[in-house]
PyMOL Python script that loads the backbone (N, CA, C, O; Angstrom):
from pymol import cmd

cmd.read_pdbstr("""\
ATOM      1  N   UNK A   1     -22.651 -13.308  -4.884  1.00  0.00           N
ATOM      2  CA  UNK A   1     -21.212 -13.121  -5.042  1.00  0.00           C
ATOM      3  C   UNK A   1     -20.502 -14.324  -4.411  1.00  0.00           C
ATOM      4  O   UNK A   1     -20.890 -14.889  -3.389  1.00  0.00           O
ATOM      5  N   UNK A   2     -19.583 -14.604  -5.021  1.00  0.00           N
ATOM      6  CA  UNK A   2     -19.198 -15.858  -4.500  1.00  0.00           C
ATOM      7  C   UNK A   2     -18.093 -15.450  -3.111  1.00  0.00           C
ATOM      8  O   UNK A   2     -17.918 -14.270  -2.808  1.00  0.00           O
ATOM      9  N   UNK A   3     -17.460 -16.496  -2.410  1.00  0.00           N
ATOM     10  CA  UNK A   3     -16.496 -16.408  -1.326  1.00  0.00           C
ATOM     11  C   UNK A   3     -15.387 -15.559  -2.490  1.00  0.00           C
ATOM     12  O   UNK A   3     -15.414 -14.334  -2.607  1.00  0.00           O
ATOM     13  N   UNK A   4     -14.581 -16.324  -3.174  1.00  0.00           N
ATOM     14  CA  UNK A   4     -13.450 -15.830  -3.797  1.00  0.00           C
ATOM     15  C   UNK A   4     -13.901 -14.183  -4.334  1.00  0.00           C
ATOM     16  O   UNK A   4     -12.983 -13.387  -4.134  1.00  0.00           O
ATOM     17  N   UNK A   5     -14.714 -13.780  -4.750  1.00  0.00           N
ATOM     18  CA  UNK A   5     -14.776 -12.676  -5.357  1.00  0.00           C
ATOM     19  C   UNK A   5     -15.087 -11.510  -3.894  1.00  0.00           C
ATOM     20  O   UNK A   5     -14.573 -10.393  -3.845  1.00  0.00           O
ATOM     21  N   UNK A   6     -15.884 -11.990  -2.956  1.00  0.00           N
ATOM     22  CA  UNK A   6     -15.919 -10.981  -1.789  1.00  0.00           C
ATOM     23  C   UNK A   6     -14.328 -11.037  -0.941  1.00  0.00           C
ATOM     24  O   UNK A   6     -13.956 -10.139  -0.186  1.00  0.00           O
ATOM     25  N   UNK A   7     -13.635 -12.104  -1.209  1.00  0.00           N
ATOM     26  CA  UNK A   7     -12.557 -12.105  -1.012  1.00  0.00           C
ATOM     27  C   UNK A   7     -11.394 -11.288  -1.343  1.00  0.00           C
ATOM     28  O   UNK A   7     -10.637 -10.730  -0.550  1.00  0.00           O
ATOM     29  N   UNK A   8     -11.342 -11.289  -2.856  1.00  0.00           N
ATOM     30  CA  UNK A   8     -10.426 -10.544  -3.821  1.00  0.00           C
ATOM     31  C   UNK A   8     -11.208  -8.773  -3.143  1.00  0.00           C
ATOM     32  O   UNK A   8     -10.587  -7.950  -2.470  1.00  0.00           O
ATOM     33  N   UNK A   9     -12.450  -8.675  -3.543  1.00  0.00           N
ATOM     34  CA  UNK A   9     -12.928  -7.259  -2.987  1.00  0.00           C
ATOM     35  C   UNK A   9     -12.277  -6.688  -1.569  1.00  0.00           C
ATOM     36  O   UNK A   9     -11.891  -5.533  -1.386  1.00  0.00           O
ATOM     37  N   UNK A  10     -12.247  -7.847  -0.554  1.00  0.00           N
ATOM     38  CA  UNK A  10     -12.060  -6.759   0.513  1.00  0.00           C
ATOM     39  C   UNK A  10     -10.359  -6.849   0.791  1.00  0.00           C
ATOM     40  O   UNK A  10      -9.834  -6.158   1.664  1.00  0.00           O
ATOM     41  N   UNK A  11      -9.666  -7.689   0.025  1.00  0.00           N
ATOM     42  CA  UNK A  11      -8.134  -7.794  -0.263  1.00  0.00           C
ATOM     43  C   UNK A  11      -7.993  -6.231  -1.010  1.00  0.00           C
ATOM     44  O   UNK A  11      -7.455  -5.296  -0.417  1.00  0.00           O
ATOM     45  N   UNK A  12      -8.604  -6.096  -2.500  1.00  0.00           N
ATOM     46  CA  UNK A  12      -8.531  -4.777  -2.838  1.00  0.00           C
ATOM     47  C   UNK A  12      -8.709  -3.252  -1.582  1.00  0.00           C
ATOM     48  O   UNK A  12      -8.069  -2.264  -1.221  1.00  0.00           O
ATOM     49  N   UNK A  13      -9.476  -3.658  -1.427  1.00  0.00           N
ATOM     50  CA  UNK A  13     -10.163  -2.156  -0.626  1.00  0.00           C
ATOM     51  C   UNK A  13      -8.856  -2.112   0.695  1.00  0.00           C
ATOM     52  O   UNK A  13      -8.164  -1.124   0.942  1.00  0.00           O
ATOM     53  N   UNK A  14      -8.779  -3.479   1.416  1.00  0.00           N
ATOM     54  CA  UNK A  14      -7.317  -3.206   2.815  1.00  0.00           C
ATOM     55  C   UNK A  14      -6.410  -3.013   1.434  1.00  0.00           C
ATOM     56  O   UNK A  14      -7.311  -3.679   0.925  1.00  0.00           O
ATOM     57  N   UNK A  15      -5.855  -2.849   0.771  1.00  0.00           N
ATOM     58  CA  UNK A  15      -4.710  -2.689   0.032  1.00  0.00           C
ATOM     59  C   UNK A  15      -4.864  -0.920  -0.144  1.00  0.00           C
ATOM     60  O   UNK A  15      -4.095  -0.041   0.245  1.00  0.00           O
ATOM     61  N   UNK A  16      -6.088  -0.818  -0.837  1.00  0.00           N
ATOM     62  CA  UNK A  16      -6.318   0.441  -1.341  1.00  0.00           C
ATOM     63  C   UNK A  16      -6.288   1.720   0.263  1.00  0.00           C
ATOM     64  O   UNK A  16      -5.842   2.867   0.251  1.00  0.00           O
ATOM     65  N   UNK A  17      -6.809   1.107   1.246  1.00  0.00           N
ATOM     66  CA  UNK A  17      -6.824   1.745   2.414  1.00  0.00           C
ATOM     67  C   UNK A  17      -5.432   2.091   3.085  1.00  0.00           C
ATOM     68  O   UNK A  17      -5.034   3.207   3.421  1.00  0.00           O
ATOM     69  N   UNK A  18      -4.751   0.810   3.207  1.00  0.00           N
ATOM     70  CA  UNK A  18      -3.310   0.892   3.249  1.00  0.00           C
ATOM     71  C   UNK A  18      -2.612   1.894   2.430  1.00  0.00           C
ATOM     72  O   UNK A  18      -1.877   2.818   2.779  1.00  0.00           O
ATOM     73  N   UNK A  19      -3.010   1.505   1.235  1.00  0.00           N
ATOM     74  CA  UNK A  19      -1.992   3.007   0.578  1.00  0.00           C
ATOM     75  C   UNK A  19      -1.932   4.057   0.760  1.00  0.00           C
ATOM     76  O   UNK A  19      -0.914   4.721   0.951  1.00  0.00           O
ATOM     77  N   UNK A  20      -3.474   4.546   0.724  1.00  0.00           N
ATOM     78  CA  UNK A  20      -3.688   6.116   0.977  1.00  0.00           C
ATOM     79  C   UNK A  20      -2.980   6.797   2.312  1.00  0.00           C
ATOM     80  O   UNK A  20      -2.547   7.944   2.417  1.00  0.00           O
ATOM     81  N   UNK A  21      -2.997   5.593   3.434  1.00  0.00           N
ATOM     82  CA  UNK A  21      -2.166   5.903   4.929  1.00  0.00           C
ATOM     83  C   UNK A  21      -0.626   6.584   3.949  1.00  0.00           C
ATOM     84  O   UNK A  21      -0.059   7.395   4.682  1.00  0.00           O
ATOM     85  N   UNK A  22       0.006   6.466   2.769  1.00  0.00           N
ATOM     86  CA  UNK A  22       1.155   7.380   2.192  1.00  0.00           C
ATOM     87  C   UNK A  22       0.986   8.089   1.718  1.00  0.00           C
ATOM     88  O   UNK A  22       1.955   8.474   1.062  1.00  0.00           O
ATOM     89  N   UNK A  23      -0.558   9.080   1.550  1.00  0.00           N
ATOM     90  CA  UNK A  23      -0.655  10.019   0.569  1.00  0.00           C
ATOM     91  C   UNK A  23       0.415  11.093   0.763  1.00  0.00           C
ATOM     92  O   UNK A  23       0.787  11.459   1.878  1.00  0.00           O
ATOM     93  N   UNK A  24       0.916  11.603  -0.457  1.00  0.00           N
ATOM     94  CA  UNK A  24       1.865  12.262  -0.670  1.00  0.00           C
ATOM     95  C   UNK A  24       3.002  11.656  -0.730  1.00  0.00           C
ATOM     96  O   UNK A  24       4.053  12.289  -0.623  1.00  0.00           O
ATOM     97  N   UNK A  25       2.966  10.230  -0.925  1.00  0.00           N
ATOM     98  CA  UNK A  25       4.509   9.520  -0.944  1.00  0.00           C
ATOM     99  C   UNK A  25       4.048   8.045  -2.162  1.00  0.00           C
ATOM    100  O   UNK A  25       4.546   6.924  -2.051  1.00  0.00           O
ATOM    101  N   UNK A  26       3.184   8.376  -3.072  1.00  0.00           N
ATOM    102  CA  UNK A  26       2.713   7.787  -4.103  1.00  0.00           C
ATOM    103  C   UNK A  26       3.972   7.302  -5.015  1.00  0.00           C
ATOM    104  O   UNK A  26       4.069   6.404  -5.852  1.00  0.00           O
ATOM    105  N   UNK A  27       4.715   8.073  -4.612  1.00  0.00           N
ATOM    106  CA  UNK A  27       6.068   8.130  -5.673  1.00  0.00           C
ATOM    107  C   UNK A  27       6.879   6.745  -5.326  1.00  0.00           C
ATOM    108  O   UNK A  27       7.174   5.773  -6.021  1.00  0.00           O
ATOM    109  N   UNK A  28       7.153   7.139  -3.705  1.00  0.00           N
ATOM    110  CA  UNK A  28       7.970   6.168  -3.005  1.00  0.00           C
ATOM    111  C   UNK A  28       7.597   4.663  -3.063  1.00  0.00           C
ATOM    112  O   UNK A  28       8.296   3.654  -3.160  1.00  0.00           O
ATOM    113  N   UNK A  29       5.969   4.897  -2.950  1.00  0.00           N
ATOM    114  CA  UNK A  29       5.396   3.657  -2.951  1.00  0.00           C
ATOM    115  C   UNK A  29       5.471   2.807  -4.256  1.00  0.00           C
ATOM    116  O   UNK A  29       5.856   1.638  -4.268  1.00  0.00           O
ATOM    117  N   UNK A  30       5.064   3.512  -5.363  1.00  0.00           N
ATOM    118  CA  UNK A  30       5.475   2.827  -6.882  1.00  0.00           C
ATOM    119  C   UNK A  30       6.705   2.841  -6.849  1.00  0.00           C
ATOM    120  O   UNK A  30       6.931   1.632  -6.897  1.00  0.00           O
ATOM    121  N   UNK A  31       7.737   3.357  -6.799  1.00  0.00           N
ATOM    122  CA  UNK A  31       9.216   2.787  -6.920  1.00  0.00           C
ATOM    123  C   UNK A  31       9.699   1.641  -6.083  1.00  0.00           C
ATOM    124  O   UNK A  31      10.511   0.793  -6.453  1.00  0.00           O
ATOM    125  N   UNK A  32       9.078   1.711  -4.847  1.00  0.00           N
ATOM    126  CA  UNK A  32       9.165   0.372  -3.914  1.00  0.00           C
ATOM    127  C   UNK A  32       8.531  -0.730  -4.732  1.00  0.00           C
ATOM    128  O   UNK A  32       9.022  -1.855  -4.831  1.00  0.00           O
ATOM    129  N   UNK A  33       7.502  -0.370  -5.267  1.00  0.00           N
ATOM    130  CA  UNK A  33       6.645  -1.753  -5.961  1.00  0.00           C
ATOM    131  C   UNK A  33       7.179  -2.378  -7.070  1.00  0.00           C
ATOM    132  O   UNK A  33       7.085  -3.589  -7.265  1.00  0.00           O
ATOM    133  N   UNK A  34       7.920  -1.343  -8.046  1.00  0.00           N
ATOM    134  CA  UNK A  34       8.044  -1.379  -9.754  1.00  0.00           C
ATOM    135  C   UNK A  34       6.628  -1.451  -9.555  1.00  0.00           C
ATOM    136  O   UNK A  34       5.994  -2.497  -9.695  1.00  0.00           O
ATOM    137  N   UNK A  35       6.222  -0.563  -9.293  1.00  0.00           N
ATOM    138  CA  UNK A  35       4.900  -0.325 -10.422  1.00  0.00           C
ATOM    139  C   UNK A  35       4.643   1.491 -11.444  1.00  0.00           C
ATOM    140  O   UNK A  35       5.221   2.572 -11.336  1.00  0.00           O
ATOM    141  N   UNK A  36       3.930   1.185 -12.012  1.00  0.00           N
ATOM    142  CA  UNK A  36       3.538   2.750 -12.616  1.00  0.00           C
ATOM    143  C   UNK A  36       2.532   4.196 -11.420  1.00  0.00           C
ATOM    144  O   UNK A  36       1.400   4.133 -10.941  1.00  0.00           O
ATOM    145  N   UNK A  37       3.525   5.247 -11.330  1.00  0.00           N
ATOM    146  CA  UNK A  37       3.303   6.167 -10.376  1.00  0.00           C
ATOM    147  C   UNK A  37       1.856   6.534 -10.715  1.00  0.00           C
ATOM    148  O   UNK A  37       1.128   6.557  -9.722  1.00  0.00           O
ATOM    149  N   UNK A  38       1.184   6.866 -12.039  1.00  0.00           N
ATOM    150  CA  UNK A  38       0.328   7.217 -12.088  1.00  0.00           C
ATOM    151  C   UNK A  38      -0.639   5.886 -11.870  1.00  0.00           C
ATOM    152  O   UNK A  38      -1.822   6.119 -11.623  1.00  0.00           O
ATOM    153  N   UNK A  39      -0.256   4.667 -11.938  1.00  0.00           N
ATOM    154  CA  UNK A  39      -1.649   3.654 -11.629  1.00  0.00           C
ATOM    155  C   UNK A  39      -1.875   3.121 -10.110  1.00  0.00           C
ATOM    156  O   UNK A  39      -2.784   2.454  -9.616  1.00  0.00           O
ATOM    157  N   UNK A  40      -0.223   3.900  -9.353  1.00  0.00           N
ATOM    158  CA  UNK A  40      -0.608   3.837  -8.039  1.00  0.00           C
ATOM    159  C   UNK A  40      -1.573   4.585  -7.560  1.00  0.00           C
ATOM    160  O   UNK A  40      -2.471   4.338  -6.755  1.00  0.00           O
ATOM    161  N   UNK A  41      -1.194   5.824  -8.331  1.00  0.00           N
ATOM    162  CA  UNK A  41      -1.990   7.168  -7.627  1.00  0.00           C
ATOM    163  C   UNK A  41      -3.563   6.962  -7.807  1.00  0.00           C
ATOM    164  O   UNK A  41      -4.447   7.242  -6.997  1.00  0.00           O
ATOM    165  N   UNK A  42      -3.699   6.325  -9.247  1.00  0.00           N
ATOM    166  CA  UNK A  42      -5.127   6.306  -9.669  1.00  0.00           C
ATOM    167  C   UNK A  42      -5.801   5.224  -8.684  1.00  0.00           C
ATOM    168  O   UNK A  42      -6.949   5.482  -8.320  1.00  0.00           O
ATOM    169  N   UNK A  43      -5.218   4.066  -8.229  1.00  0.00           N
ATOM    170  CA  UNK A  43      -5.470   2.862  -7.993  1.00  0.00           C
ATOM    171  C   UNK A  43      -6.190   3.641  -6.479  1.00  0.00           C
ATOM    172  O   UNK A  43      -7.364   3.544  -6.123  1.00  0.00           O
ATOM    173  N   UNK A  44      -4.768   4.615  -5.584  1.00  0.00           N
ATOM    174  CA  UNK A  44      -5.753   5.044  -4.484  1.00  0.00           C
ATOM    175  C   UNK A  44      -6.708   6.071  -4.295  1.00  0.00           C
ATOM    176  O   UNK A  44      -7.224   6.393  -3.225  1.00  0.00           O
ATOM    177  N   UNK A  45      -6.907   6.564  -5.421  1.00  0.00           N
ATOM    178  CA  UNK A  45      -8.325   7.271  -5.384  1.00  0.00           C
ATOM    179  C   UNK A  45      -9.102   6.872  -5.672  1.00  0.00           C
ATOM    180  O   UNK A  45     -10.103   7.454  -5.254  1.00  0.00           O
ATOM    181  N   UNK A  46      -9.337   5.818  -6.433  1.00  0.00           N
ATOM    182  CA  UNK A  46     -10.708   4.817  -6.556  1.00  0.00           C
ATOM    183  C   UNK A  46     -11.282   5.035  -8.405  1.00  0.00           C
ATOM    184  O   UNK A  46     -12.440   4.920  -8.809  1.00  0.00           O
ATOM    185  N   UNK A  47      -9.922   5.402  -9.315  1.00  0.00           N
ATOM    186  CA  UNK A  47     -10.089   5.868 -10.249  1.00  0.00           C
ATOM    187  C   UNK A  47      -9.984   4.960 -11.155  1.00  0.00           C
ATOM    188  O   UNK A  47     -10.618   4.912 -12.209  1.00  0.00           O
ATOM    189  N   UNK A  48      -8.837   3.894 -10.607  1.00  0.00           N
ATOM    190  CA  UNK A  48      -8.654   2.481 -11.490  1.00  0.00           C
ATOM    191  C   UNK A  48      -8.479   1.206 -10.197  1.00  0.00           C
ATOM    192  O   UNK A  48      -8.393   1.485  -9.002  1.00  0.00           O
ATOM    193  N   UNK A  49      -8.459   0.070 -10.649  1.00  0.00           N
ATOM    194  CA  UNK A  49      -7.887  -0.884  -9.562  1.00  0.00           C
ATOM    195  C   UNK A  49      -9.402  -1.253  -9.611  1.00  0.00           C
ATOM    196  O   UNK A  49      -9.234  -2.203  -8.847  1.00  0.00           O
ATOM    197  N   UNK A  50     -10.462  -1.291  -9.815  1.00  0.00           N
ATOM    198  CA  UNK A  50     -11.453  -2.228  -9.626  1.00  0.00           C
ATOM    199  C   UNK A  50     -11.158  -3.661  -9.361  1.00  0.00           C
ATOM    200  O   UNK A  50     -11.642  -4.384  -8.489  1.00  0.00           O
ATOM    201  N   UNK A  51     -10.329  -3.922 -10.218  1.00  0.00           N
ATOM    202  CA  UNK A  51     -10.442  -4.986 -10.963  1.00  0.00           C
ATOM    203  C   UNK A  51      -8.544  -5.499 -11.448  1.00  0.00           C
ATOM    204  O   UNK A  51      -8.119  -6.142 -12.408  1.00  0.00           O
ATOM    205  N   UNK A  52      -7.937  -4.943 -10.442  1.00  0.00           N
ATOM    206  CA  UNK A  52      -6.050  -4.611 -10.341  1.00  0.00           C
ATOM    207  C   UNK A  52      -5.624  -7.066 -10.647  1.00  0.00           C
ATOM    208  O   UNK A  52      -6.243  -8.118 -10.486  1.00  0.00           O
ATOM    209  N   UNK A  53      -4.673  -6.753 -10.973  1.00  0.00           N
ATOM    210  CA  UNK A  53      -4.256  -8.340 -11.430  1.00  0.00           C
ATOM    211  C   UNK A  53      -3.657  -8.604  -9.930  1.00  0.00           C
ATOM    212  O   UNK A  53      -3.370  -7.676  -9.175  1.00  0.00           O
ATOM    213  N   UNK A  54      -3.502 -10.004  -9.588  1.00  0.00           N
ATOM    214  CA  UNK A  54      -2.811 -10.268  -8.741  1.00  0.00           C
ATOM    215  C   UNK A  54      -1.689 -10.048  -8.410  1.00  0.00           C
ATOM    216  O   UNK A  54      -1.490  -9.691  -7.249  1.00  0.00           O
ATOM    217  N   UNK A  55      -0.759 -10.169  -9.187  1.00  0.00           N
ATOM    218  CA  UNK A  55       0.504  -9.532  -9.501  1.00  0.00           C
ATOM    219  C   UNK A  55       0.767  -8.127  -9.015  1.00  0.00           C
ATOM    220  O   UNK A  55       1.827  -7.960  -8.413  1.00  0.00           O
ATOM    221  N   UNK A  56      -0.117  -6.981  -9.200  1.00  0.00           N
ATOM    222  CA  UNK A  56      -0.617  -5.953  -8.422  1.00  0.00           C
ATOM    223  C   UNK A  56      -0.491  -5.802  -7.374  1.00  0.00           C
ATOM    224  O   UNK A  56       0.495  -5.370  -6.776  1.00  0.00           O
ATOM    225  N   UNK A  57      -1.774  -6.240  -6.868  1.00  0.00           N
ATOM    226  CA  UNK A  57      -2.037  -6.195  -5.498  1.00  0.00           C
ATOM    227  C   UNK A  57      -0.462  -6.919  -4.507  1.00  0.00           C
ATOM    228  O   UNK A  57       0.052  -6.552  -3.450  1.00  0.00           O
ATOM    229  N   UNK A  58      -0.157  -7.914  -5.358  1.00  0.00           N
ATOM    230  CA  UNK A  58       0.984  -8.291  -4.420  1.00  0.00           C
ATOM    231  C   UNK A  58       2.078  -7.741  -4.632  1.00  0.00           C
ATOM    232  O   UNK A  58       2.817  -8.116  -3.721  1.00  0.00           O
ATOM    233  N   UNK A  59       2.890  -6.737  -5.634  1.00  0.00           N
ATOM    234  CA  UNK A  59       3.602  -6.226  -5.478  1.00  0.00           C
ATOM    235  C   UNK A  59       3.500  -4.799  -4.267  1.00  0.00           C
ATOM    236  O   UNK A  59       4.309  -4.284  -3.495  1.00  0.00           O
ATOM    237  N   UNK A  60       2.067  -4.554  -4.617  1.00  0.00           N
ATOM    238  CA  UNK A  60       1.687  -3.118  -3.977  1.00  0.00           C
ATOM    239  C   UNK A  60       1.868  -3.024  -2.090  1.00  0.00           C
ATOM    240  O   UNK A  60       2.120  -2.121  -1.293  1.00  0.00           O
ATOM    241  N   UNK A  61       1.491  -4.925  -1.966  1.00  0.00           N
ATOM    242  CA  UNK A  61       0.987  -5.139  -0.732  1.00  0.00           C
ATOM    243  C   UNK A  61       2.605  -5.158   0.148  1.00  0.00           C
ATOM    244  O   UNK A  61       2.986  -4.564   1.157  1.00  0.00           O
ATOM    245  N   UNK A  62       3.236  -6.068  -0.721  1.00  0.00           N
ATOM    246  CA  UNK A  62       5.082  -6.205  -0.224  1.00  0.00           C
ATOM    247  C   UNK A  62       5.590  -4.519   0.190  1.00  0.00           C
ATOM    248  O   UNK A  62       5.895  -4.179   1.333  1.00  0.00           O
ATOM    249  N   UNK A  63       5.592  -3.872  -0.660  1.00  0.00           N
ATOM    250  CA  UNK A  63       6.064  -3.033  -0.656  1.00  0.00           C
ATOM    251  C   UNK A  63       5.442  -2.012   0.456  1.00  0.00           C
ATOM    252  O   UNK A  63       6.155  -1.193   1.037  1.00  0.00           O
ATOM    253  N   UNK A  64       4.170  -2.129   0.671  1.00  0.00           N
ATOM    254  CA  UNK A  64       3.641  -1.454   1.614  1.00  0.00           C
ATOM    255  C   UNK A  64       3.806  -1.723   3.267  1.00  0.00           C
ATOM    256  O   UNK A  64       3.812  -1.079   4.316  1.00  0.00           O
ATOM    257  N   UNK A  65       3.987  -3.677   2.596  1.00  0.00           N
ATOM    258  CA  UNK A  65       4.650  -3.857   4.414  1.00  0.00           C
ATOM    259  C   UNK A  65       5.951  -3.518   4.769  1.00  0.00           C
ATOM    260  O   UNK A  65       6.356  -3.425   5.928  1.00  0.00           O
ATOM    261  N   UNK A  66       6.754  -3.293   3.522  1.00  0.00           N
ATOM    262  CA  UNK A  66       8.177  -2.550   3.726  1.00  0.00           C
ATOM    263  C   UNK A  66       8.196  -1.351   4.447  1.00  0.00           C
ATOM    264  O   UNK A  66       8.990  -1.203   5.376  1.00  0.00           O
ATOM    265  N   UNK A  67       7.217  -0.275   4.038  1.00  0.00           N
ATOM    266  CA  UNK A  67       7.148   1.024   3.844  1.00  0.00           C
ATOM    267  C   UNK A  67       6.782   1.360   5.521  1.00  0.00           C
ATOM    268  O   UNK A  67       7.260   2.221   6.259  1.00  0.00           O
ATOM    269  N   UNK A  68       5.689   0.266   5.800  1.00  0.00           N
ATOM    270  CA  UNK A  68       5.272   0.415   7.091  1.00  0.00           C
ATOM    271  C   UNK A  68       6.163  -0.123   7.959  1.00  0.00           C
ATOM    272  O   UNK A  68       5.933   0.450   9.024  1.00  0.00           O
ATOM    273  N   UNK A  69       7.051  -0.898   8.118  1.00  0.00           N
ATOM    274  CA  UNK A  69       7.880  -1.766   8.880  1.00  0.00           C
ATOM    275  C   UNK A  69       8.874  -0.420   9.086  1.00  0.00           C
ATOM    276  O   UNK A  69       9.233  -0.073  10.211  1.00  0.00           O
ATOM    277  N   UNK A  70       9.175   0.119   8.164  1.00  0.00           N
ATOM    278  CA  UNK A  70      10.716   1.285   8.510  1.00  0.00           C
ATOM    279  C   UNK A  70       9.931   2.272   8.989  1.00  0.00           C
ATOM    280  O   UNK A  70      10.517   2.895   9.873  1.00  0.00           O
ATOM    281  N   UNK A  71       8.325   2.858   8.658  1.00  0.00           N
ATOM    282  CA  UNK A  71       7.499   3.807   9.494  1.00  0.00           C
ATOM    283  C   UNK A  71       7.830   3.175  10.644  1.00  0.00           C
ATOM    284  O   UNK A  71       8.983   3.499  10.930  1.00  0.00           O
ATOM    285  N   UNK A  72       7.348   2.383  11.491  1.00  0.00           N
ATOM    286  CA  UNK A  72       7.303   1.762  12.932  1.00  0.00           C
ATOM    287  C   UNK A  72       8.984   2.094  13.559  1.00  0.00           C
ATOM    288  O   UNK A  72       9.387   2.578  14.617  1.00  0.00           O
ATOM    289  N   UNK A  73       9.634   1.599  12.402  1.00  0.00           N
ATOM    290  CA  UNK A  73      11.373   1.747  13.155  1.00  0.00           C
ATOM    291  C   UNK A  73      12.047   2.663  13.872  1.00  0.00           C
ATOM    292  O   UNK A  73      12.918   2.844  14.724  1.00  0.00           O
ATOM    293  N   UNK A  74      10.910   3.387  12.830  1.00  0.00           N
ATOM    294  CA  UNK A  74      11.812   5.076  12.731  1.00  0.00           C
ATOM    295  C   UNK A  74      10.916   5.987  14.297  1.00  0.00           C
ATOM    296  O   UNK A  74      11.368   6.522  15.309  1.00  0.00           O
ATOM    297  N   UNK A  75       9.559   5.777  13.786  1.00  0.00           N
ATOM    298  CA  UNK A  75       9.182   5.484  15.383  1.00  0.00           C
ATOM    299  C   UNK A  75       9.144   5.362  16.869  1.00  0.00           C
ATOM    300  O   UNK A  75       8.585   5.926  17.810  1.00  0.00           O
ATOM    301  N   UNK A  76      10.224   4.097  16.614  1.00  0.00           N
ATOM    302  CA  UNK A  76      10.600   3.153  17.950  1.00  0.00           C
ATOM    303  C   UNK A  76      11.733   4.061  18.232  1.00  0.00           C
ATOM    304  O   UNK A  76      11.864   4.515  19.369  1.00  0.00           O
ATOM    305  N   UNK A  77      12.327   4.276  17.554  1.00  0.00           N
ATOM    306  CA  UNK A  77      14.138   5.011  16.857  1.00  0.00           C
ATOM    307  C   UNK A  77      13.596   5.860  17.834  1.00  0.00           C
ATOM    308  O   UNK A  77      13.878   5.681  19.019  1.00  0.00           O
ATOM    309  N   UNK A  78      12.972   6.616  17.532  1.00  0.00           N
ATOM    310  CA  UNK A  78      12.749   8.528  17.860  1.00  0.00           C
ATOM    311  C   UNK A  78      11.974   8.350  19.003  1.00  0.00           C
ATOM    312  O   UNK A  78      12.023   9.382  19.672  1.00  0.00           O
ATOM    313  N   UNK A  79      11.285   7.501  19.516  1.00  0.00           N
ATOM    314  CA  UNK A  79      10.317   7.143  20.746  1.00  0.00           C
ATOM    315  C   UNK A  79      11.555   7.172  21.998  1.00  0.00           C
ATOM    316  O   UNK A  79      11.523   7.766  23.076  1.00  0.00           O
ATOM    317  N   UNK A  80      13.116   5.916  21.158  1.00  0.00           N
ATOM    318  CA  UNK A  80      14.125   5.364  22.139  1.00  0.00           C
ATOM    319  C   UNK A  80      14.861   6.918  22.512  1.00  0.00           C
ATOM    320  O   UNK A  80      15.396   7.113  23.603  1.00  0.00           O
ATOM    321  N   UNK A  81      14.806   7.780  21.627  1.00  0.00           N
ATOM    322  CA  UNK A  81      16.061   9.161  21.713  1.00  0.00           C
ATOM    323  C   UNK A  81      15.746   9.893  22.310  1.00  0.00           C
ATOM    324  O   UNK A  81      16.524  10.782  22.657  1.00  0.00           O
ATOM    325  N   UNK A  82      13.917   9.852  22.877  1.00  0.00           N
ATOM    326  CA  UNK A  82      13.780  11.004  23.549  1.00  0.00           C
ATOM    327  C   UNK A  82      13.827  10.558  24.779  1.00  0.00           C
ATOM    328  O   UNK A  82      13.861  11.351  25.721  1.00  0.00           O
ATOM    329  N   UNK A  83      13.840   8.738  25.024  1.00  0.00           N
ATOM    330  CA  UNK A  83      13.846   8.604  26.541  1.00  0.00           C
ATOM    331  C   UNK A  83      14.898   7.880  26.835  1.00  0.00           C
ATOM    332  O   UNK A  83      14.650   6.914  27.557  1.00  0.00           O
ATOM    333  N   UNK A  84      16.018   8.025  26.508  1.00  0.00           N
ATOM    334  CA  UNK A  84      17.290   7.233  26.270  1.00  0.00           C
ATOM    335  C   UNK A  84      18.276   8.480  26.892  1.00  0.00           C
ATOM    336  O   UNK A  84      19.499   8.339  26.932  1.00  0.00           O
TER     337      UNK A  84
END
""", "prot")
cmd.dss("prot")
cmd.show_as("cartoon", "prot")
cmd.util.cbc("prot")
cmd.orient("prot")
């Protein structure tokens, strides 16, 4: 297997791992992406996405550091209110 292809593989799989951390918010996550709800959903069960385009993975990936950045906020937010 070459560098680039074990590359693209373990880019897929942290992407695919990352997502599932939203199960039950599949929705949120494809509307954050513009992508299709059902090829998110499929993508994190291991049903499609083998083989996802770049374009993919990098919309999926943006959107996921969005998703996680306002998780952390909200977080910090509610961490500051109870000792504030």
């Amino acid at each position: 297997m070459s560098k680039v292809a074990i590359i693209r593989k373990v880019s897929i799989e942290h992407t695919r791992r990352r997502l599932r951390r939203f199960k039950g918010k599949y929705r949120t996550v494809s509307d954050a992406a513009g992508l299709g709800y059902s090829w998110v959903s499929k993508f994190a069960s291991g049903e499609r996405g083998k083989r996802p385009s770049f374009d993919f993975i990098t919309a999926l990936s943006v959107a996921l550091d969005k998703l996680e950045a306002a998780d952390a906020a909200a977080r910090i937010s509610r961490g500051a209110q109870r000792h504030g």
